[in-house]
Backbone bond lengths (Angstrom), bond angles and torsions (degrees), N, CA, C in turn:
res aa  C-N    CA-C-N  psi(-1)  N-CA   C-N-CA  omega(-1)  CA-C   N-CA-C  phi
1 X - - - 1.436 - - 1.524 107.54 -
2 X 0.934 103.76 145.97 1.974 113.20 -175.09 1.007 99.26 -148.60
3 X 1.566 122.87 134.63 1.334 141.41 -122.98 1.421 112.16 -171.74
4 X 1.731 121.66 99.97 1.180 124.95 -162.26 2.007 99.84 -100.74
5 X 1.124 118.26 90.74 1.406 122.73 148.18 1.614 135.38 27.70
6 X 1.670 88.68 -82.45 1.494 117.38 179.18 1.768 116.29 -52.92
7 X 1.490 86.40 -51.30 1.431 107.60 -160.44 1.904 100.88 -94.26
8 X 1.372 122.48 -35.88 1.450 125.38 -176.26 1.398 103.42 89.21
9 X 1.199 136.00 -10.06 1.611 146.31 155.21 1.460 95.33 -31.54
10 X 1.627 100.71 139.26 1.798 116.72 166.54 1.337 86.89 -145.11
11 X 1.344 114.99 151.31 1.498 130.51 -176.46 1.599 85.53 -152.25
12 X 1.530 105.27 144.47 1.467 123.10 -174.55 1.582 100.59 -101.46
13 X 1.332 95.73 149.55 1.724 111.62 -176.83 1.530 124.40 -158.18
14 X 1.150 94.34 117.17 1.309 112.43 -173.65 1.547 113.68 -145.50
15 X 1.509 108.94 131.00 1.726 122.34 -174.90 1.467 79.62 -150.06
16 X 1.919 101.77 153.30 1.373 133.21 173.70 1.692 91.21 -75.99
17 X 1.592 125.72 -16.55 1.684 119.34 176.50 1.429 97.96 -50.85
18 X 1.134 130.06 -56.74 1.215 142.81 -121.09 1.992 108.82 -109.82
19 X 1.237 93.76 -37.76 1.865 110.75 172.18 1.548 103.65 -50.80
20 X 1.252 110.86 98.34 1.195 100.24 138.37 1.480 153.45 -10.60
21 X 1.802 138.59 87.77 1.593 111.57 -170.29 1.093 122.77 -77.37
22 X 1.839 133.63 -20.14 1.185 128.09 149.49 1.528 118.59 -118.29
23 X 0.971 122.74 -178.00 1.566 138.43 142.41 1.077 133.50 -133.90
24 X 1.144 122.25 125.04 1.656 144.92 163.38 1.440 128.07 -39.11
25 X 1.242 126.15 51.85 1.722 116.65 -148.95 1.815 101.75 -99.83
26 X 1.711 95.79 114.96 2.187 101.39 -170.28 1.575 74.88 -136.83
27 X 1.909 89.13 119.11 1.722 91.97 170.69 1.083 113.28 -80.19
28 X 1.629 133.41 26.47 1.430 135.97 -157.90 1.733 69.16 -89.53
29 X 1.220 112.10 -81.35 1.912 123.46 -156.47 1.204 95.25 -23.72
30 X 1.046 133.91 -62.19 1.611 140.16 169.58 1.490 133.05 -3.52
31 X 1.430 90.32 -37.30 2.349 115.69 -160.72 1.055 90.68 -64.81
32 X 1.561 129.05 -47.28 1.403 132.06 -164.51 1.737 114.61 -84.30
33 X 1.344 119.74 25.91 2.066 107.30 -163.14 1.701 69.58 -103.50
34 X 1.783 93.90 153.63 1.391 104.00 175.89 1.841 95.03 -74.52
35 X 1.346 103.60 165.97 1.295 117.07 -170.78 1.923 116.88 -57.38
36 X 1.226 87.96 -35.98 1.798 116.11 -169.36 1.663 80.62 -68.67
37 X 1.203 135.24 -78.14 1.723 136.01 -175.52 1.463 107.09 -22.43
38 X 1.884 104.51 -57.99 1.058 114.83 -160.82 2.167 108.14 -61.51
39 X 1.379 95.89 -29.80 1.605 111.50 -154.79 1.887 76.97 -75.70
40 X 1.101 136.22 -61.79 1.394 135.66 -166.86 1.162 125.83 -63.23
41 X 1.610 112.50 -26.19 1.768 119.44 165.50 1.474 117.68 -69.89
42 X 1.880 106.45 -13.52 1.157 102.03 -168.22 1.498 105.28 -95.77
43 X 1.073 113.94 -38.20 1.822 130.91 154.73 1.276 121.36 -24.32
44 X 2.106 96.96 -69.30 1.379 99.29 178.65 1.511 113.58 -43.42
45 X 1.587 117.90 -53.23 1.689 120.56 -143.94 1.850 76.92 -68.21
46 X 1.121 105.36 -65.92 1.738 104.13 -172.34 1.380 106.35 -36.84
47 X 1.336 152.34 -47.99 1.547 130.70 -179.00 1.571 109.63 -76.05
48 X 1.300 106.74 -31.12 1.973 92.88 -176.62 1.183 99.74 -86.61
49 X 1.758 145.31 -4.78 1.490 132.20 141.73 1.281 109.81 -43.91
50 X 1.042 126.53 -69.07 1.515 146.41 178.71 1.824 103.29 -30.51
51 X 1.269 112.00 -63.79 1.536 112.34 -166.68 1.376 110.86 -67.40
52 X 1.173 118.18 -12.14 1.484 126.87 -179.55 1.802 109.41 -91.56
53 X 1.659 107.81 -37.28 1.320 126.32 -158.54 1.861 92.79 -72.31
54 X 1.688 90.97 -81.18 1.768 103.40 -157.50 2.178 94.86 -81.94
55 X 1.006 94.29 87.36 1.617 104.08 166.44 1.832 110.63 -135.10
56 X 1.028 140.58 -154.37 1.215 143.01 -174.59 1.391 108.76 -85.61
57 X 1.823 111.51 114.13 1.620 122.67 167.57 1.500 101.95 -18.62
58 X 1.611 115.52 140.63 1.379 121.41 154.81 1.795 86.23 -156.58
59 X 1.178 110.12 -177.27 1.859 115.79 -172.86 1.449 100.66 -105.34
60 X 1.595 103.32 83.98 1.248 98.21 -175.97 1.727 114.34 -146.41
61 X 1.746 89.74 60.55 1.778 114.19 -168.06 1.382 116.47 -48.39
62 X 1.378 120.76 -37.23 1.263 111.12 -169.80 1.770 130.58 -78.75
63 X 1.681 101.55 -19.84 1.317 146.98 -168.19 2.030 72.40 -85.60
64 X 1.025 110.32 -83.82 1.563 124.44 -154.06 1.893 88.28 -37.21
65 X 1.148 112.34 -79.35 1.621 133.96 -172.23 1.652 101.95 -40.25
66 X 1.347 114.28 -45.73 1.500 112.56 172.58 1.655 106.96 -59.55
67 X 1.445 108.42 -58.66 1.888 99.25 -177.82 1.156 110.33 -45.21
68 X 1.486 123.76 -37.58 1.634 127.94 -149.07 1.984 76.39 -78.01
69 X 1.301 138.30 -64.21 1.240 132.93 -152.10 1.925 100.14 -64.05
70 X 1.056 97.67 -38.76 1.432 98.58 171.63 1.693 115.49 -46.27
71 X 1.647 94.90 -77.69 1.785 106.10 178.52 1.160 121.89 -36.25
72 X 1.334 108.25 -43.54 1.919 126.67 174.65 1.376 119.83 -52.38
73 X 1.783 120.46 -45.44 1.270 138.72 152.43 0.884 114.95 -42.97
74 X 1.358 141.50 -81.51 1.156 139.75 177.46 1.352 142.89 -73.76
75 X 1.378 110.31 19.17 1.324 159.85 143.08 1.606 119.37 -54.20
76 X 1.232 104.94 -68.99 1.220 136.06 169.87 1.190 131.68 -78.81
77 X 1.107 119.71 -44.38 1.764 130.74 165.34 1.380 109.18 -100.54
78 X 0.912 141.36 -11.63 1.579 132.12 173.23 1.483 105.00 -60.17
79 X 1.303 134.82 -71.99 1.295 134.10 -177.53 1.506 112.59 -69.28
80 X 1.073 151.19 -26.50 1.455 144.05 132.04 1.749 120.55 -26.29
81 X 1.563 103.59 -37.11 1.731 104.67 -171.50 1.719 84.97 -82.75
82 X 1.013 135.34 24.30 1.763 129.09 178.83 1.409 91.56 -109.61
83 X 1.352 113.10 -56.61 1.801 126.83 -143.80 1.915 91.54 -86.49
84 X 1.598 97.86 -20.27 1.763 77.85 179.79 1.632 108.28 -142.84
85 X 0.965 116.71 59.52 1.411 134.81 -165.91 1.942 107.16 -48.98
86 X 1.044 109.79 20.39 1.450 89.88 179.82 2.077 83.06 -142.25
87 X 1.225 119.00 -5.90 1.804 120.61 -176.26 1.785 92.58 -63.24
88 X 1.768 80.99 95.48 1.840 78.10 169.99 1.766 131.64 -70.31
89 X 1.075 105.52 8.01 1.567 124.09 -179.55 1.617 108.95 -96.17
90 X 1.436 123.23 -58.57 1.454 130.69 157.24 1.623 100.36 -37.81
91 X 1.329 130.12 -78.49 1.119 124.35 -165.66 1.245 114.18 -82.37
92 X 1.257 144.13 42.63 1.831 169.35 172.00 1.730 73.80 -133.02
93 X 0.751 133.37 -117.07 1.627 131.43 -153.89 2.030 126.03 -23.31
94 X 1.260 86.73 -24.56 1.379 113.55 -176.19 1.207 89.75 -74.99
95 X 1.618 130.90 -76.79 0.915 154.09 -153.10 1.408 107.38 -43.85
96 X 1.570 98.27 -82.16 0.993 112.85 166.40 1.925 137.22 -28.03
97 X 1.395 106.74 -46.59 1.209 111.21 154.15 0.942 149.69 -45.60
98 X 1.638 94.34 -58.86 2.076 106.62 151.25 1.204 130.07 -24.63
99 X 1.710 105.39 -63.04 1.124 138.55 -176.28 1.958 108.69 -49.23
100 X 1.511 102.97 -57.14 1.586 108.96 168.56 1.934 111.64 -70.69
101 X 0.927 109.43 -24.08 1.625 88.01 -177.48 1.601 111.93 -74.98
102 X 1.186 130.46 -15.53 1.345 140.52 -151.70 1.970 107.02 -113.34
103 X 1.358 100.15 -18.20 1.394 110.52 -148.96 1.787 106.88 -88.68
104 X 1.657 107.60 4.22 1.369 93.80 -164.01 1.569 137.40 98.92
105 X 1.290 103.25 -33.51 1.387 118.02 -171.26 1.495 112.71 -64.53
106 X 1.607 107.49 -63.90 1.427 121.21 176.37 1.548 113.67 -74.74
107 X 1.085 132.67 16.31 1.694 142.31 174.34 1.436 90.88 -122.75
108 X 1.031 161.71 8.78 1.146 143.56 154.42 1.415 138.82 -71.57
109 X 1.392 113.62 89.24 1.549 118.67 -174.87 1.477 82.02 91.86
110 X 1.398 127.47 57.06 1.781 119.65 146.88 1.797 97.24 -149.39
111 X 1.305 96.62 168.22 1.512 92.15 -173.21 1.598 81.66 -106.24
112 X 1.533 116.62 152.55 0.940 135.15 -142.36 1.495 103.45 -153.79
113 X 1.699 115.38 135.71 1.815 133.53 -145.61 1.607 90.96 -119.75
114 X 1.219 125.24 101.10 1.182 116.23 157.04 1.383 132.42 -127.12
115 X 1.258 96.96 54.88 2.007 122.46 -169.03 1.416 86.39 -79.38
116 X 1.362 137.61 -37.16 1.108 134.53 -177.27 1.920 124.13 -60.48
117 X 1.277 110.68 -14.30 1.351 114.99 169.91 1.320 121.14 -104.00
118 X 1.451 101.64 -2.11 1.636 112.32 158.81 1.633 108.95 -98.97
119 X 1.248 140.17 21.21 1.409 134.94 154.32 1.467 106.91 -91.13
120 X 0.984 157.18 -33.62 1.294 146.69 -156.99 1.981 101.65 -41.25
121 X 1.422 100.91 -69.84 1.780 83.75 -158.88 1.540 101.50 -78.31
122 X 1.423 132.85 29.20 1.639 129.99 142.90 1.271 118.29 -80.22
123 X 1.725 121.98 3.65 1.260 110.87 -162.39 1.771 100.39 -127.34
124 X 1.037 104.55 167.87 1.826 115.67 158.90 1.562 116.89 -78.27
125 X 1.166 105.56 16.58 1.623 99.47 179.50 2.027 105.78 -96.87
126 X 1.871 84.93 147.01 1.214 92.51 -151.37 1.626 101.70 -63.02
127 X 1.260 107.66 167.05 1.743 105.07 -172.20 1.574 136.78 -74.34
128 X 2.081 80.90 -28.35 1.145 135.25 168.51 1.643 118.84 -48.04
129 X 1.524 124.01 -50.25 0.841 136.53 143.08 1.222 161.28 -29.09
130 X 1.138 101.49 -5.97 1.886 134.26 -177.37 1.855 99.39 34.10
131 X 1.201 132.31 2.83 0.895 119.92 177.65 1.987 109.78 -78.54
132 X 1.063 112.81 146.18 1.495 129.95 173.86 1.528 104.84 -96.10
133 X 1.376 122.16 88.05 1.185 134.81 -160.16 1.701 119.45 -93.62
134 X 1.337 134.52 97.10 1.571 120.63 -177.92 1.578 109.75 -88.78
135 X 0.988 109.64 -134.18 1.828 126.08 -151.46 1.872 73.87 -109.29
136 X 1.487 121.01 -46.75 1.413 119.99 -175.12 1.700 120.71 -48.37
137 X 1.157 102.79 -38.88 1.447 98.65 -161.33 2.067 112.95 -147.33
138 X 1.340 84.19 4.31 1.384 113.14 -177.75 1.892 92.61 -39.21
139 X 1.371 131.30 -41.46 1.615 122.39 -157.73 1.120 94.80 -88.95
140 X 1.123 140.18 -5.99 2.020 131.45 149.54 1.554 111.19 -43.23
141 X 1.146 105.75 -38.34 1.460 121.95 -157.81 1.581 105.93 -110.55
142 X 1.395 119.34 17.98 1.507 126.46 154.46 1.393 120.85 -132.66
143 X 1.338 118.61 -5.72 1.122 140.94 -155.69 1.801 109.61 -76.56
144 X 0.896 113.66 105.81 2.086 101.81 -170.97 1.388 96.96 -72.42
């Protein structure tokens, strides 16, 4: 997403230039994100689960059951990766989650809501935050 300031314009972007072919994911690097980073990565992965998850029924159980294991994670370990910032298992679970909401897997063969990454510059959420913040979930993203 690329995101002009002035104007509150986001235009989506994506090239195979730009994709990544692997990633390196050690929840050690992690111990150190200020807490507020940590509270918004956990948000973010939780709303782009979401935009993939609650869109229009089609038969697509395994995709569905994966979001639900996702949402549940980060449900559960999101506020734990605050209270214990160095539990390398919480933040491997965290991680890991992120990693699946974003990746394709669970959007595959579903139609998929992403009005939500066009709210960011309608909102008070900090910019800083990489989160795309609506009227939904916007107090993640003010929250100290």
């Amino acid at each position: 997403m690329i995101s002009r300031k002035t104007t509150g314009d986001k235009q989506a972007f994506h090239s195979a230039h730009v994709q990544p072919v692997f990633a390196v994911l050690d929840p050690v690097y992690t111990y150190t994100l200020p807490p507020r980073q940590v509270a918004n990565g956990v948000v973010d992965a939780f709303v782009h689960t979401v935009e993939q998850y609650v869109t229009k029924p089609v038969d697509a159980k395994i995709q569905d059951r994966f979001a639900e294991g996702i949402l549940l994670t980060l449900i559960e370990d999101g506020p734990k990766a605050l209270k214990e910032p160095e539990n390398y298992d919480v933040r491997a679970n965290v991680m890991w989650g992120a990693t699946q909401a974003l990746n394709g897997l669970i959007g595959a063969g579903v139609p998929q809501d992403w009005g939500n990454a066009y709210a960011g510059p309608r909102t008070d959420c900090d910019a800083r935050s990489g989160s795309r913040a609506n009227t939904g979930y916007r107090p993640a993203c003010t929250v100290e």
